[in-house]
Structure formats: structure tokens, C-alpha cells
Backbone as CSV, one residue per row, in Angstrom:
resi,resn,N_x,N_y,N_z,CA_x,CA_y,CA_z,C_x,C_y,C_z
1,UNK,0.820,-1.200,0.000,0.000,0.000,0.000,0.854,1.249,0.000
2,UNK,2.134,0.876,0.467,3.262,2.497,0.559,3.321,2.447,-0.891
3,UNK,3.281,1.667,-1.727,3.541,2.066,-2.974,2.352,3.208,-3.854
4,UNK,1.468,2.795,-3.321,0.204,3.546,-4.157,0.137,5.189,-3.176
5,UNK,0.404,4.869,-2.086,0.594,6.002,-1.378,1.469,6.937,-1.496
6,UNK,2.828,6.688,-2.143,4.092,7.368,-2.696,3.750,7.589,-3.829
7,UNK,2.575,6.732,-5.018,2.676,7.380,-6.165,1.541,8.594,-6.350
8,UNK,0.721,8.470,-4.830,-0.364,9.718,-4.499,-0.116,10.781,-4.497
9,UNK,0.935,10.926,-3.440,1.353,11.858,-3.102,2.303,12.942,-3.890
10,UNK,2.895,11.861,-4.960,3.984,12.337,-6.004,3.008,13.149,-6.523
11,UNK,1.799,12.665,-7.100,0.765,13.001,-8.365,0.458,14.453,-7.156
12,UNK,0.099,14.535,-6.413,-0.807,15.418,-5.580,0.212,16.701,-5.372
13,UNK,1.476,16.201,-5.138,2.879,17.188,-4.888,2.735,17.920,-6.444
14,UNK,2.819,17.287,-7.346,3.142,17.549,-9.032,1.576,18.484,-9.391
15,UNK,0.789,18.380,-8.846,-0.786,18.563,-9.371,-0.683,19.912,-8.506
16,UNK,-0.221,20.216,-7.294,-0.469,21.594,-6.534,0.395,22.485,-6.887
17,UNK,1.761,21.930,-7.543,2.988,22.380,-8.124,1.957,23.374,-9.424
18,UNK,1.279,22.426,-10.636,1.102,22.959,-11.133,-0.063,24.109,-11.199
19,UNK,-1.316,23.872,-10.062,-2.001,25.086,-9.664,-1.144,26.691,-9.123
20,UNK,-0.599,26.187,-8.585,0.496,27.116,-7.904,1.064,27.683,-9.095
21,UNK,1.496,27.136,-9.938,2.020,27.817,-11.152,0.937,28.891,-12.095
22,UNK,0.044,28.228,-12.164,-1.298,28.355,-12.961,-1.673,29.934,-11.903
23,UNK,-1.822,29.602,-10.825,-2.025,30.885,-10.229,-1.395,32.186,-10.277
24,UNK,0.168,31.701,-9.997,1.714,32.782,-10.460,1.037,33.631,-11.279
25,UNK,0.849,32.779,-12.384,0.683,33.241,-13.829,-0.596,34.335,-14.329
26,UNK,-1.216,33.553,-13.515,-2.450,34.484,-13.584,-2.366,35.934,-12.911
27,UNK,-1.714,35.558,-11.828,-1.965,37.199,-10.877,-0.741,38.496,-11.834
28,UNK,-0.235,38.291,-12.716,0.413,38.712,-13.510,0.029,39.546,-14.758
29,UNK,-1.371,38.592,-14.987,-2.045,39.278,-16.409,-2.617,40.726,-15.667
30,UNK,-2.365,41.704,-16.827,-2.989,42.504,-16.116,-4.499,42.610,-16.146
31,UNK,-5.570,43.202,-15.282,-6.910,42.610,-15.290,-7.232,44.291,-14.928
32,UNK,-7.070,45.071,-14.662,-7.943,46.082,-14.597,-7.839,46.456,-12.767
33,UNK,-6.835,45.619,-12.256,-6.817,46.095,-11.004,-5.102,46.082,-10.609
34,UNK,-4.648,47.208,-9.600,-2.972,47.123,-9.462,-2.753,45.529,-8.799
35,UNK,-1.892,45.187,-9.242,-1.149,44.169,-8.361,0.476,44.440,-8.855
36,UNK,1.247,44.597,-7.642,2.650,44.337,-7.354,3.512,43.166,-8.419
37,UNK,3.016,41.966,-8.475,3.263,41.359,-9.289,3.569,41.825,-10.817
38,UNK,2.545,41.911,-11.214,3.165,42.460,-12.327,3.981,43.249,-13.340
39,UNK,5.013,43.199,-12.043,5.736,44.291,-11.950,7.475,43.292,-12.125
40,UNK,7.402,41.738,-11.570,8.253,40.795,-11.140,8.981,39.944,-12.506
41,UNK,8.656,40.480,-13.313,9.454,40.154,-14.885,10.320,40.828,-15.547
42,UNK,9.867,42.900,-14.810,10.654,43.822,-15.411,11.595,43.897,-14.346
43,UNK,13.293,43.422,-15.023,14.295,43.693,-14.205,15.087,45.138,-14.341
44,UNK,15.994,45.513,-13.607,16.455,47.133,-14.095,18.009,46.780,-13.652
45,UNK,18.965,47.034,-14.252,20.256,47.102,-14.117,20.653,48.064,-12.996
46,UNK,21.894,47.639,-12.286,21.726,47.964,-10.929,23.170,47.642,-10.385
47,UNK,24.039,48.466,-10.041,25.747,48.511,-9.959,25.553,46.491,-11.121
48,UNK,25.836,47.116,-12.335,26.259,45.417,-12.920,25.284,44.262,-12.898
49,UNK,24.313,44.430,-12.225,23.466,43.221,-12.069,22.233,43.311,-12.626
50,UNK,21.133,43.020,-12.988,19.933,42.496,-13.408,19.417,42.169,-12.588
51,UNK,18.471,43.063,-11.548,17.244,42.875,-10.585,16.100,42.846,-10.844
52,UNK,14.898,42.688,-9.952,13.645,42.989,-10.024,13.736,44.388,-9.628
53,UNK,12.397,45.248,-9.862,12.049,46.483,-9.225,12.098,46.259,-8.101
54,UNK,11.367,45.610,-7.413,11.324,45.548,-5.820,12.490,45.657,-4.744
55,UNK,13.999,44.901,-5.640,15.324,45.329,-5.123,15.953,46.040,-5.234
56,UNK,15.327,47.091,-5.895,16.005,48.751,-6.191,14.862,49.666,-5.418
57,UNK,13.787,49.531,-5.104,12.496,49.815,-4.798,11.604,50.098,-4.052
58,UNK,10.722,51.308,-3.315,9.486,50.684,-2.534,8.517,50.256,-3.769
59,UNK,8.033,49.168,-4.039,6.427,49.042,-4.683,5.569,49.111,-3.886
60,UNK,4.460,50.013,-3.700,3.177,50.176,-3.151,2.049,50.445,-3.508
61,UNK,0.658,49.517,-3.169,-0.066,49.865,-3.792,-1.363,51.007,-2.940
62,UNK,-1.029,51.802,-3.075,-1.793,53.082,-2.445,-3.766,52.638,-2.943
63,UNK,-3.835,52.265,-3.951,-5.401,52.082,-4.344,-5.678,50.935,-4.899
64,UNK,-6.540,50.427,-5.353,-7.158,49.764,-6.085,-6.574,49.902,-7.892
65,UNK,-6.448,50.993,-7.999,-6.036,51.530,-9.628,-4.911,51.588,-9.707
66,UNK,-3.774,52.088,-8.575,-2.242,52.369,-9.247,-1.313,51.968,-8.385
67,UNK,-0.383,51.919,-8.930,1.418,51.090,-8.115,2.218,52.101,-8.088
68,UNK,2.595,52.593,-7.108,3.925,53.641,-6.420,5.177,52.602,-6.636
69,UNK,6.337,53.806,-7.290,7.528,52.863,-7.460,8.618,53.941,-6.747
70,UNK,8.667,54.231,-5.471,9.982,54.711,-5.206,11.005,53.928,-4.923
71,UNK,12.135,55.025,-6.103,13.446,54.525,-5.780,14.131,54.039,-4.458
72,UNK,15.199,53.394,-4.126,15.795,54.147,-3.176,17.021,54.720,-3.369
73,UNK,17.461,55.031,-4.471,18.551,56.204,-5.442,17.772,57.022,-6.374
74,UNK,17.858,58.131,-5.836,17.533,59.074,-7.287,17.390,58.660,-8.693
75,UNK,18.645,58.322,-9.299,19.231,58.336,-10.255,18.263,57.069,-10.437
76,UNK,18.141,56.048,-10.208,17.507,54.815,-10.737,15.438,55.635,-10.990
77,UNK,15.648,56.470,-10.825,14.097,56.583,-11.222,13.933,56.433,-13.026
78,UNK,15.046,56.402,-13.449,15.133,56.806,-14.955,15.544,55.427,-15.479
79,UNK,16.073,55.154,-15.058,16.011,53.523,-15.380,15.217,52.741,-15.151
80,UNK,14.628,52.517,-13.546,13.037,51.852,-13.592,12.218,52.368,-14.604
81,UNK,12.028,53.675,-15.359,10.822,54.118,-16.232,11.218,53.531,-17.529
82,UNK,12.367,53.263,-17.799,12.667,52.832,-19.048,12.405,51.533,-18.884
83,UNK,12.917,50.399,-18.308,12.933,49.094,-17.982,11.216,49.100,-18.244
84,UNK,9.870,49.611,-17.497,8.656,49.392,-17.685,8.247,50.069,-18.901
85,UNK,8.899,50.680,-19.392,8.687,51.259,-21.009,8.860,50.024,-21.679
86,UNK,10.344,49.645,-21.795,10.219,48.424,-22.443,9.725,47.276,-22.239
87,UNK,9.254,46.934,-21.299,8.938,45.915,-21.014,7.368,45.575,-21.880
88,UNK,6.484,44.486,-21.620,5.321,44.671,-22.624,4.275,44.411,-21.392
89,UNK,4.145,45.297,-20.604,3.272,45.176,-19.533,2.257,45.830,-19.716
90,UNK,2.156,46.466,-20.840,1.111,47.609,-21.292,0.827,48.582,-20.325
91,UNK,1.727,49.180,-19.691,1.029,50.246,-18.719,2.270,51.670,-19.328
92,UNK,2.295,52.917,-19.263,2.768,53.784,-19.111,2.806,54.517,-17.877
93,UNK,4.341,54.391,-17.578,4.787,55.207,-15.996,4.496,56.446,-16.201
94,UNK,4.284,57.168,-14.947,3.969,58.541,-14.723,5.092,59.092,-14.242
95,UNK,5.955,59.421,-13.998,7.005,60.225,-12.831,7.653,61.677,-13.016
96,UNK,7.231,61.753,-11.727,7.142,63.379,-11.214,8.713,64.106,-11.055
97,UNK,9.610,63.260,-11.183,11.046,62.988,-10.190,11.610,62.439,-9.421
98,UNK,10.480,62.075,-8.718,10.681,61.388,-7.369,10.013,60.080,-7.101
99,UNK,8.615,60.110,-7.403,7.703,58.672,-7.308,7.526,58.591,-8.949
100,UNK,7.465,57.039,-8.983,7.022,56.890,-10.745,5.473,55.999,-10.258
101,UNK,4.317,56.549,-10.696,3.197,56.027,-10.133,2.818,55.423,-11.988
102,UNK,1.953,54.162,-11.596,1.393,53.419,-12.386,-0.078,53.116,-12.382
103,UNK,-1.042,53.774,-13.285,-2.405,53.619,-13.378,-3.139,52.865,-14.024
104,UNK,-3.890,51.868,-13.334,-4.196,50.864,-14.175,-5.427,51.554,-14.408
105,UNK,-6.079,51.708,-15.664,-7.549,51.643,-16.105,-8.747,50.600,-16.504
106,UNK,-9.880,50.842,-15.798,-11.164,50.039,-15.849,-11.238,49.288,-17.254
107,UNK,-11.333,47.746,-16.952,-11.129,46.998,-18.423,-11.786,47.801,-19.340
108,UNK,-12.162,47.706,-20.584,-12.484,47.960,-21.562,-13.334,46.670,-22.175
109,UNK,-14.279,46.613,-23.051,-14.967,44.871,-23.115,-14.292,44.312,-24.284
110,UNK,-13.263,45.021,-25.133,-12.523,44.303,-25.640,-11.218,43.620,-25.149
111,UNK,-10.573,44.400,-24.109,-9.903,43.824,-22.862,-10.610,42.797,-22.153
112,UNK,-11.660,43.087,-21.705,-12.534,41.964,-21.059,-12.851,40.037,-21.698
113,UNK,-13.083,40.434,-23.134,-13.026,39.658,-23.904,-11.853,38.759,-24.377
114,UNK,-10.926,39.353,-24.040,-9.296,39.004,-24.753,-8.993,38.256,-23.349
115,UNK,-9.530,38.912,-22.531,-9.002,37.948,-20.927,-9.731,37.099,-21.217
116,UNK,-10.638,36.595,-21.774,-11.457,35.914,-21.565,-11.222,34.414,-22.790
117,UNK,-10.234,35.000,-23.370,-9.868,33.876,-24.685,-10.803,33.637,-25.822
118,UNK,-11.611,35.207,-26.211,-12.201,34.675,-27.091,-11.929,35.842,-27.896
119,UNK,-10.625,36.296,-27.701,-10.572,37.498,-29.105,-10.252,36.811,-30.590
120,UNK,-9.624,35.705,-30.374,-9.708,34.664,-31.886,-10.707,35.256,-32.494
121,UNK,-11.834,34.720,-32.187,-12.992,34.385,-32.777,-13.450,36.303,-33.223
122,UNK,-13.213,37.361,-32.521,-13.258,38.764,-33.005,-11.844,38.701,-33.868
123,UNK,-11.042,38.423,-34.141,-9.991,38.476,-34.759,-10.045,38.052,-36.157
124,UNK,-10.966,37.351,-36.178,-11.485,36.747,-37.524,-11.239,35.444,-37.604
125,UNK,-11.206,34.459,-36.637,-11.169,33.231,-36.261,-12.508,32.532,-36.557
126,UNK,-12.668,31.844,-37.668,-14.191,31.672,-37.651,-15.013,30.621,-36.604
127,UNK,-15.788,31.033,-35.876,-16.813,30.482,-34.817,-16.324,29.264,-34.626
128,UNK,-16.762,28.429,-36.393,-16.556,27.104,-36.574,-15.489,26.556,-36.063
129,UNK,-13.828,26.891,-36.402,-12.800,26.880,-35.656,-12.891,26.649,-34.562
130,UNK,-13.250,27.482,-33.839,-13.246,28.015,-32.001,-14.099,26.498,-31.389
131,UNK,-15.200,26.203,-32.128,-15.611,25.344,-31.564,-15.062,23.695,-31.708
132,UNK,-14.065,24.093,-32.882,-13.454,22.504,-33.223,-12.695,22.864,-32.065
133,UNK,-11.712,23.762,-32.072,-10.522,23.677,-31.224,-11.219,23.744,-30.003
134,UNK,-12.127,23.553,-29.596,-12.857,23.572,-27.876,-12.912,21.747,-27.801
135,UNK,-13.515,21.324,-29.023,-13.751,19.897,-29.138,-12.805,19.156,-28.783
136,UNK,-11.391,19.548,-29.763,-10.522,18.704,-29.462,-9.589,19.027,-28.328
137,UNK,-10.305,20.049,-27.670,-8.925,20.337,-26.360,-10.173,19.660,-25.806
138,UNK,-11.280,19.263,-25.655,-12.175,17.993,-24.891,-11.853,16.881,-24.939
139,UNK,-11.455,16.495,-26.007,-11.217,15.409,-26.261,-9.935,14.797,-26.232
140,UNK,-8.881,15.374,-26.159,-7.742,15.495,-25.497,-7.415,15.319,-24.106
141,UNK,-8.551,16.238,-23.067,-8.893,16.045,-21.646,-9.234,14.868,-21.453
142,UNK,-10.262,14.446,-22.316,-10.820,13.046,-21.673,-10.135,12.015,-21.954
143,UNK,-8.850,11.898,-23.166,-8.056,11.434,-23.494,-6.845,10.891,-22.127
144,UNK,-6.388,11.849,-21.495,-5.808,11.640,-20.898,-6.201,11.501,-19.476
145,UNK,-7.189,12.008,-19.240,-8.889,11.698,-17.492,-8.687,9.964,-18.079
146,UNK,-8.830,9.093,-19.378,-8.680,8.143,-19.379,-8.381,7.038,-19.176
147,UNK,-6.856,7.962,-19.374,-5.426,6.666,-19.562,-5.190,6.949,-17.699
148,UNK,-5.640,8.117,-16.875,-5.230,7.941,-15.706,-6.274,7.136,-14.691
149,UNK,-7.149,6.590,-15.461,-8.090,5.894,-14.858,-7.840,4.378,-15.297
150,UNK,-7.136,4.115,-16.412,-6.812,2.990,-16.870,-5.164,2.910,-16.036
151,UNK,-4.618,3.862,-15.531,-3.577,3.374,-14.695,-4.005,3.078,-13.706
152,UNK,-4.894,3.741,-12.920,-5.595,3.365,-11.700,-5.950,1.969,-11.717
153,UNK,-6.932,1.506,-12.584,-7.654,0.171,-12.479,-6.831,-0.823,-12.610
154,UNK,-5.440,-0.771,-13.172,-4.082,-1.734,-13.899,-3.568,-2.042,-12.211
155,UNK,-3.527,-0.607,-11.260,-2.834,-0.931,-10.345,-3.694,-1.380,-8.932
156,UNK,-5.006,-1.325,-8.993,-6.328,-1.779,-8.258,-5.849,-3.122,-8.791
157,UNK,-5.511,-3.401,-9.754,-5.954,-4.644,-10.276,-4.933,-5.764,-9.664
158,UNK,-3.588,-5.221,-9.820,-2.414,-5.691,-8.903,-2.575,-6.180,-7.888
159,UNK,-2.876,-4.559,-6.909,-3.001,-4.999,-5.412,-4.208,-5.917,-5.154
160,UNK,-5.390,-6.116,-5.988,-6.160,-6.918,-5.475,-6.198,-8.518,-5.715
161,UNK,-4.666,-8.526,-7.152,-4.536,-10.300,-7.039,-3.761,-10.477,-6.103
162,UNK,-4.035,-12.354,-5.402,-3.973,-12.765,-4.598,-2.875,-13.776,-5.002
């Protein structure tokens, strides 16, 4: 039984691994509200090195809508604004001199839509498409919901000969 129990736990370790990832990822997109995160991809050069903002940085989020980026060197305010210039985070920094503030604005329903994975189909993706490719990412799912139920029953089947 330690065996089925070690290969549980592997699957369950590997399966929260990948929610956990799935989540990362998500709190990243931008959605119409500030989060700090999305901030953790744009690095800024820094005596020689390649950091995050946050290690050159205060990030704060003062509201619901925008991200405060004070330095803690002057001089790096001009480099954090460039680093989020280039970067493809779609936001444009504000900075005064001193704070570089970041405003996120209320989705838009073509933003809304694009979060939503169905700008294909506005893109000129025809319907028909959208619904094959829904089919076969179904059928793919159940493809593999399958074969892990046919491992299951292979190894039920084990432990229960005598």
C-alpha cells in the first residue's frame, strides 16, 4: 500500500505544483486592477546586475487603480521608467522625479473579452474553428482523465490479485 501512497502523493505534490504555477501566472495578467506582481518580470540594471524592481524599490499599492515605485537612489528613477517602457506590460509610468506612479484603467470589453480567450474568434477566427478547437482540447482532456483511470484500475488490479 506504501507504494500507491508514494505514487499519491507524487501526483498530488506535481498537481499543486502545477495550480500554484497556474495561479503565479495568472496574478500577472494585467486585469484592470494594481497588483505588485506584475511588476516581477521587469528587471532594471543595478551597480552590474539584473534585478527585479522591488530590489532597487518601494512598490506600493496606495489604491485599487495604481502602483507607487519609489526609488531608493535618485538616479535609478530613470532607469526603472525605461525598464517598464520596455517591457510589454502595457502600462505607461507617470514620474514626477521622485515617485514613478502606475495607473491601471477600468477593463475595456474588448480587454474583457481578450481575458477571456475569445478574441480569436473577433480576430477573424471563424466560430466554426473556435468550436473545433474547444472539441478537441475535450477530447484530449478526456483522453488523458482516461489513460489515468486505466492506470488506476491496472494498479487496483495488482493490489487486489492474490
Amino acid at each position: 500500500m506504501a507504494d500507491v501512497k508514494t505514487f499519491l502523493d507524487a501526483a498530488e505534490k506535481k498537481m499543486n505544483e502545477a495550480v500554484a504555477y497556474l495561479d503565479e501566472t495568472l496574478s500577472r495578467v494585467r486585469a484592470g486592477k494594481a497588483n505588485p506582481k506584475i511588476l516581477e518580470p521587469v528587471k532594471v540594471e543595478y551597480y552590474g546586475s539584473m534585478m527585479p524592481i522591488a530590489n532597487v524599490a518601494n512598490v506600493a499599492v496606495p489604491d485599487a487603480r495604481s502602483i507607487t515605485i519609489t526609488p531608493w537612489e535618485k538616479p535609478m528613477i530613470k532607469v526603472i521608467e525605461k525598464a517598464i517602457l520596455d517591457s510589454n506590460i502595457g502600462i505607461t509610468p507617470e514620474n514626477n522625479g521622485e515617485i514613478i506612479r502606475l495607473n491601471f484603467p477600468p477593463l475595456t470589453e474588448d480587454r474583457r473579452k481578450q481575458l477571456v480567450l475569445k478574441k480569436a474568434v473577433k480576430d477573424g477566427m471563424p466560430e466554426d474553428s473556435q468550436k473545433d478547437g474547444e472539441e478537441k482540447v475535450q477530447k484530449l482532456h478526456d483522453k488523458f482523465l482516461k489513460k489515468i483511470d486505466e492506470v488506476f484500475a491496472a494498479k487496483e488490479k495488482e493490489i487486489l490479485t492474490v
